[in-house]
N, C-alpha and C positions, 0 to 999 in steps of 0.2 A: 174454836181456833183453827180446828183441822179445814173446818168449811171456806172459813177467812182467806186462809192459805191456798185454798184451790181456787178459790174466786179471784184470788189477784194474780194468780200464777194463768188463770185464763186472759184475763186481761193485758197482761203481758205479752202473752202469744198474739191476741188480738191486735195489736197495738205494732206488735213488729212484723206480723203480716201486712195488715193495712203500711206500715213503711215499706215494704220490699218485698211485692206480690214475686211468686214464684213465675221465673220465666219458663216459656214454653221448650223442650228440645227442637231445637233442629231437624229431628224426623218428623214428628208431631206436625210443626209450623209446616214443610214443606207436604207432608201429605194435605192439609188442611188446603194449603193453596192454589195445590192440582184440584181438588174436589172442589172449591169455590171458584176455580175458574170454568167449572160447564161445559168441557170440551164435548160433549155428549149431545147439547142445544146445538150446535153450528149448523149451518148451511150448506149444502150442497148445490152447484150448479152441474153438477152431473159428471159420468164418466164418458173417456175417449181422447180430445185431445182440442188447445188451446184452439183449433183451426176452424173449428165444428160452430158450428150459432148458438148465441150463447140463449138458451131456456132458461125458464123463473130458477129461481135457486129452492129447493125443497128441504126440509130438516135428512140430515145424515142418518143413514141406514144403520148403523152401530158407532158407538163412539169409537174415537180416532184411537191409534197407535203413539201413545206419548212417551216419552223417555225423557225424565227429567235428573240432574245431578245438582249437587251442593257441595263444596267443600267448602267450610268454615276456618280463615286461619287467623293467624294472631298478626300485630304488626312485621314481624319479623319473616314471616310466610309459615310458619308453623302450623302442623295440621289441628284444628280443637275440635272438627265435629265432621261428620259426613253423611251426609241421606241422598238416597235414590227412590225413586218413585216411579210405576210404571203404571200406565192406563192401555185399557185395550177391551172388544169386547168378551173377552176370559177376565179383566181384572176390571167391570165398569165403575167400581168404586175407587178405584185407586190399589195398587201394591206397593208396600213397602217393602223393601228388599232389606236385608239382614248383610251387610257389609263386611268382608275379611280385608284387617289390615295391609295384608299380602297378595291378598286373591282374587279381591274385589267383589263384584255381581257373581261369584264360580256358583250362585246358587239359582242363578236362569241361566237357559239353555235357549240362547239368543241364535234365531233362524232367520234364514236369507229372506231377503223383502222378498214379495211376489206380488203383485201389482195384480193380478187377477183372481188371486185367492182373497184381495182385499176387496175387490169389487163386485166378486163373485163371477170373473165369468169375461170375457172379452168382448171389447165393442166398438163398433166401429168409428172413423171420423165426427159422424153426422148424432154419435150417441145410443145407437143401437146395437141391442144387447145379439151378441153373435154368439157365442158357446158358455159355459154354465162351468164355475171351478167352485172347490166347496172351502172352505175356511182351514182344514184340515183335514180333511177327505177329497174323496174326487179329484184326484186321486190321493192317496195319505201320504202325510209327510213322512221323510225316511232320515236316517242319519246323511245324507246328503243335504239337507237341507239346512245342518248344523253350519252356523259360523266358526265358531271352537268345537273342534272333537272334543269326545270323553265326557260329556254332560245327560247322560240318558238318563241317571238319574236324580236330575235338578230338581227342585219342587214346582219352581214356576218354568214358563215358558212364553215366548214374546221374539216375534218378530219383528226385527229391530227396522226401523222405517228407514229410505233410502237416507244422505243425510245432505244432499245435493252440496253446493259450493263449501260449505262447509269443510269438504273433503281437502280444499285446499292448505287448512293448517296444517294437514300432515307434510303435502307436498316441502310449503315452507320450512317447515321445521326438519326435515331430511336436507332439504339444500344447505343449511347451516351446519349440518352436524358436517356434511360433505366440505365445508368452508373451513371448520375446527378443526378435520383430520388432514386441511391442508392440502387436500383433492382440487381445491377450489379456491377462489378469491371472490369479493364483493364485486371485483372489478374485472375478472375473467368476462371475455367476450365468448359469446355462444351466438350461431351461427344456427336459425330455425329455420329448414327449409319450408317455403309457400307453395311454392311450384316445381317444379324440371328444369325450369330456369331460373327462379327466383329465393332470395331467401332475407330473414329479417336477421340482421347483426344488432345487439342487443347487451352490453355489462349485465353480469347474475344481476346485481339491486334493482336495474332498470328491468329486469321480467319480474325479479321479486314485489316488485311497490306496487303498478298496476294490480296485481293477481290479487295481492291482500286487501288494498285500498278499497278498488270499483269491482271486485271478483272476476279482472279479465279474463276470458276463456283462451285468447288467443294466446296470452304470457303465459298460461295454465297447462297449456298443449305443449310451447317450446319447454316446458322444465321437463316435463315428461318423458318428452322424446330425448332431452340431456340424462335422464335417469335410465333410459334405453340403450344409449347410445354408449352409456358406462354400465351396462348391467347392474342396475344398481334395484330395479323395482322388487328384486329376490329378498337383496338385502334390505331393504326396506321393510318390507312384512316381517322376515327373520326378528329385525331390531325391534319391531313391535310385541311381537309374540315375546321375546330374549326378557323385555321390558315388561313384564305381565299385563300387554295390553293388546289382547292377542283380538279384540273383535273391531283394533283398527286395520283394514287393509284396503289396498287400491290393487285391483287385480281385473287382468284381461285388456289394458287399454291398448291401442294401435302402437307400436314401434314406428312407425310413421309418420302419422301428423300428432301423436298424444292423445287422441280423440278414445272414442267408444265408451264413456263412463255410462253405465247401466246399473240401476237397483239389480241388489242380486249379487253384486260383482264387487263395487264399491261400500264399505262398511265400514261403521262406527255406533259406537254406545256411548249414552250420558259420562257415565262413570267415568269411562276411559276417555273419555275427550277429558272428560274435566281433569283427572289426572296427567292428560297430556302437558293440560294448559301449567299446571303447578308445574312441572317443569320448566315450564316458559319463564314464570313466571318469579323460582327460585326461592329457596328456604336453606336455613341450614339444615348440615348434616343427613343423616339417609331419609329420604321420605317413607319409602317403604323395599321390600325385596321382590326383587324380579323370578321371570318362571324358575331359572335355575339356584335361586338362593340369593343369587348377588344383589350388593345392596346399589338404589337407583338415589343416585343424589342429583342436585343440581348443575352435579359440573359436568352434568352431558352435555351443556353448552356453555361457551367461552360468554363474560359478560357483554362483550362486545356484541354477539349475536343475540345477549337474550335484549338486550336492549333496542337493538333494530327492531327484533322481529318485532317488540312490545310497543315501540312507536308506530309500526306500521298498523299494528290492532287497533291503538289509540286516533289513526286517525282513518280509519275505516268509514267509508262515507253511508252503508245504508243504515242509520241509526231509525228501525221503522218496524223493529220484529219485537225483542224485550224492552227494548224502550224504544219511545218515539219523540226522539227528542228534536229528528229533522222537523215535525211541525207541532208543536204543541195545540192544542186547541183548536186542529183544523176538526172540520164535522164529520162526526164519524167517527173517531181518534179518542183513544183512549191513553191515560199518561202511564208510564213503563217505567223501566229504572229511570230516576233522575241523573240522567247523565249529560255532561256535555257535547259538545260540536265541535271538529276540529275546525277552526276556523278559515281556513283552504276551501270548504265548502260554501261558506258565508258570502254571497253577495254582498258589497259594501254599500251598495245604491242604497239596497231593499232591505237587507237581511232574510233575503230568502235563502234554502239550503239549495243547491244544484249540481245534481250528481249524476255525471256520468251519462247528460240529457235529459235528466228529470227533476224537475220541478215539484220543490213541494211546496211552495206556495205559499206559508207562512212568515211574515217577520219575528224570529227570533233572537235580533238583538239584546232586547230588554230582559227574555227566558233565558237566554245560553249560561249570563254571567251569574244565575239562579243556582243552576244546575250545582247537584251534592256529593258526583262521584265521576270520574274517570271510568270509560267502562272500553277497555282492549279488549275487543272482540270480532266473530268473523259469522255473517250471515249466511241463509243458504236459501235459496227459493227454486223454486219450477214449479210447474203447474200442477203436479200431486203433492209436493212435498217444502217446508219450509222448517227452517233451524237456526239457531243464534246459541253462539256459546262465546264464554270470556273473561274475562278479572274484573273486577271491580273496587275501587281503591277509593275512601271518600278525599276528597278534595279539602286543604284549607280550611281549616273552620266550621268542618261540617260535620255531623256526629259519625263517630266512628266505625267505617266495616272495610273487613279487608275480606274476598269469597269470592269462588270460582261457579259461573251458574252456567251448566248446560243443558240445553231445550233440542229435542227432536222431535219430529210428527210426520205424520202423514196427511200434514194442513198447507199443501201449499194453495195458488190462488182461485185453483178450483172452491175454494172453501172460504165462506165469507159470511155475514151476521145480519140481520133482518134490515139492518136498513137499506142493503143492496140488493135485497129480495127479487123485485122485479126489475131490475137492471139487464137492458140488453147488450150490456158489453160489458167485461171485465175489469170493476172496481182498479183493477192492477196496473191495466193501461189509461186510465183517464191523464191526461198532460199535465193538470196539474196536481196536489196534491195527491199520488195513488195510492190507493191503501191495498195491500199486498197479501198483507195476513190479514187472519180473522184477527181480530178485538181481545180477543180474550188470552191472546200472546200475550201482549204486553202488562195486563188486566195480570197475570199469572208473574207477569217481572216486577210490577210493582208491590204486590203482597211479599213474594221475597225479599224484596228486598226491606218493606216494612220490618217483616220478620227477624233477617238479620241485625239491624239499627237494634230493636229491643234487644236480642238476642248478646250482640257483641257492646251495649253500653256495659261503660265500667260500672261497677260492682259500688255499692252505698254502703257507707255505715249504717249500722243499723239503728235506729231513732229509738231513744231511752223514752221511758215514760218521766212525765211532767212527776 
């Protein structure tokens, strides 16, 4: 009888296994799909600068500097899960970082970008190697080199990759707080000098839209210089550090024209973008506590701004880094988050997307109305460096995830995938369709987001035996 009883008591188990396979965590899944994305295989067309001829592309000397985040939330914005994951040649399998509700990544000792510690060594225009830097020597990294003080004794360590346009969420997201404390209005004119005698008059929303949408640089410069012009870039950093988000900062740009952004200078981490964006983005009650204790909730911003700025995400036109949803199915093009097109982009002829003078070539009429998630987000590219981070909210009818994804590298369009191998010109600029990032960006947005869907389907009964 005893035997009887274990026999069916296994079957049992077997029976509501096979009904409702255990899901993966969220750490798990997202390390999985840094490691299945290969960032290690890419291509190199080499170092120096966009201006230089472009050479066959060669496999990459050490795998790239990734910085990937996750926050999992519930319908409501509530936090259910979070993983960070960092690639680098110190971590080439992937790191998973061990997350403080409070304190976040406090457990890497996130260092300034250096562009020639990454390359080894500085080079000229034409791609010639001119002086020799070491990875961490030649000269050694010093507690200068720290983003956040006070981490000497972290476990890991990771220099955080420049995080290019990217940098503009914070910008935005500062002009609103400045709008909420009543410093400001949507419809305050601000006045950017061009010249000695010239100057561009401008409503905040009218510099705001540009910067978010198309990543204007020149709308990018006048907020800067209004954040100069108010002393406000001190407070700025302050508020981020105050906000335990202390490896956002924008430091050293011109009081002038807003210019001078430089790796090095300008900084952000997965983590902290992605917790940036949850505030964008709103939840109740306290999300987590700040450096000095206080708790951070969503009503650092009025709905009024979190809603602007979240339309302005939503209709963000390079959709070409975690998802490529400006052209599905062009050659070469790999598919990313399924997300839609703000329709603003859409040619009505064609259905081609055109942004900003670029052409990507695809009709996506018949794909857009496909699409399974809203995804407010802000890209970031240049020639060493490429970034996409943002919310994701499934659409209507479509299986359910609400989750914050941010992506950093040190993959901008210097770096691209075997079938642009021999190309004498940069994949980035072709007129039509360009493909900008390597493949394996959005190849890494789509598994997440696969991940997620499994991850956040509701919960089954569990299936009784016949």
């Amino acid at each position: 009888m005893k035997s009887f009883l274990t026999f069916v008591a296994a079957m049992l188990l077997t029976v509501a296994a096979r009904a409702e396979p255990t899901k993966p965590t969220l750490e798990a899944a997202l390390l999985t799909a840094v490691r299945d994305a290969q960032f290690g295989q890419v291509l190199d067309f080499g170092a120096g600068n966009e201006s230089r001829p472009v050479r066959p592309a060669a496999p990459i000397a050490h795998p790239p500097n990734v910085d990937v985040a996750v926050l999992q939330l519930d319908a409501e914005g509530r936090l259910i899960a979070s993983a960070n994951v960092l690639l680098s040649r110190d971590f080439p399998d992937g790191q998973l970082v061990l997350l403080g509700k409070n304190t976040g990544a406090s457990l890497v000792r996130f260092r300034r970008w250096d562009i020639e510690r990454s390359d080894g060594g500085t080079f000229s225009a034409e791609g010639k190697q001119l002086s020799r830097k070491g990875w961490t020597n030649n000269p050694p990294l010093t507690v200068a080199d720290d983003i956040v003080p006070g981490r000497t004794n972290a476990p890991y360590q990771f220099m955080a990759p420049y995080p290019a346009s990217l940098f503009k969420l914070m910008v935005a997201f500062h002009v609103l707080r400045l709008v909420d404390a009543g410093n400001l209005t949507l419809d305050t004119e601000y006045a950017f000098r061009t010249s000695l005698t010239n100057s561009d008059r401008r409503r905040i929303r009218n510099w705001l839209e540009p910067m978010i949408t198309v990543s204007d640089n020149h709308a990018t410069q006048a907020l800067l210089a209004l954040f100069h012009d108010r002393n406000e870039i001190v407070k700025l950093n302050q508020e981020f550090r105050d906000l335990g988000l202390g490896t956002l900062q924008i430091n050293h740009t011109s009081p002038i024209d807003g210019r001078g952004w430089q790796p090095g200078q300008i900084h952000m981490t997965a983590f902290d973008t992605a917790r940036l964006l949850w505030i964008i983005e709103g939840g109740p009650g306290e999300l987590w506590r700040g450096a000095n204790g206080e708790p951070v909730t969503a009503k650092l911003l009025s709905d009024s701004s979190r809603e602007f700025l979240k339309k302005l995400l939503s209709d963000q036109g390079f959709n070409d880094a975690l998802t490529t949803a400006n052209f599905p199915g062009a050659p070469n093009v790999r598919p990313g988050i399924p997300s839609r097109v703000a329709t603003r982009w859409i040619n009505p002829l064609n259905g081609f997307v055109n942004v900003d003078n670029l052409n990507y070539g695809v009709d996506i009429r018949a794909a857009n109305p496909k699409a399974e998630v809203n995804f407010a987000h802000k890209t970031g590219l240049t020639f060493n460096y490429g970034s996409d981070a943002g919310i994701v909210t499934s659409l209507p009818g479509q299986p359910f995830r609400h989750y914050i994804v941010a992506f950093l590298g040190n993959l901008g369009y210097r770096y691209t995938d075997g079938a642009f191998a021999t190309r004498t010109n940069y994949p980035a600029f072709d007129d039509r369709s360009p493909v900008s990032y390597t493949q394996r960006i959005p190849a890494l947005g789509k598994a997440i987001d696969e991940a997620l869907k499994k991850i956040s389907a509701p919960e089954k009964k569990q299936a009784l035996p016949p």
